[in-house]
N, C-alpha and C positions, 0 to 999 in steps of 0.2 A: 200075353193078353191079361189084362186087369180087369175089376169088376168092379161097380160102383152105382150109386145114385143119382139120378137124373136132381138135381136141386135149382134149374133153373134154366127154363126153355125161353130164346129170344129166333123169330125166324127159321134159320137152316142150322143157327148153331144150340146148341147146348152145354150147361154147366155139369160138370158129372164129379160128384165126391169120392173120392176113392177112403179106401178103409183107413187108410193114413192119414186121410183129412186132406192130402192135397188132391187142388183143383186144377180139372183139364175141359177146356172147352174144343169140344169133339162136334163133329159133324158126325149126319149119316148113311153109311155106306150104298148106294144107289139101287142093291140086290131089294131091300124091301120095296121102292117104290114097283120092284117086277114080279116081287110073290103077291098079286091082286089083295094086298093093304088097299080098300080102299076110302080111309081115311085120311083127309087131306095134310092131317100130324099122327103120324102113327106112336110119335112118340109123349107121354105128359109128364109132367113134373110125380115123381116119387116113382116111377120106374126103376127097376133095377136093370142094368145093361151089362155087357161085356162091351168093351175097348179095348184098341191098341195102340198106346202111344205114335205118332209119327217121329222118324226119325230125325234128329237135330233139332228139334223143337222142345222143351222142357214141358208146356203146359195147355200141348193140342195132340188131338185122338181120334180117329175113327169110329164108330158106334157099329162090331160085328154083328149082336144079339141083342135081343129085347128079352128080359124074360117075361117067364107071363103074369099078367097079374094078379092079385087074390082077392084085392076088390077096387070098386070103381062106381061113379056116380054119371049116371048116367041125364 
């Protein structure tokens, strides 16, 4: 599992920075849409996440965790 920055939300997927700088464009895992998230993106750009890579693919991932935030504009 990797950790990284959300740097750019389009749709279902997402850009996520990892601390290396390289970019994986991860989707998210379907368990949030069932813990009553109910925001229609639970996820926004500058989020910090946990991922994990998908196997045979070099630059796509998973989205396990969101952490939580420490501010936000409402």
């Amino acid at each position: 599992m990797l950790s990284g920055k959300v740097i750019k939300s389009t749709g279902s997927w997402y850009t996520v920075a990892a601390p290396d700088n390289q970019r994986y464009e991860c989707r998210l895992k379907g368990k949030f849409r069932m813990k009553g998230i109910r925001t229609t993106n639970p996820i926004a750009v500058g989020d910090e996440v946990d991922f994990v890579p998908e196997e045979g693919k070099d630059d796509s991932g998973v989205i396990v965790n969101i952490h939580e935030r420490s501010n936000y504009i409402i």
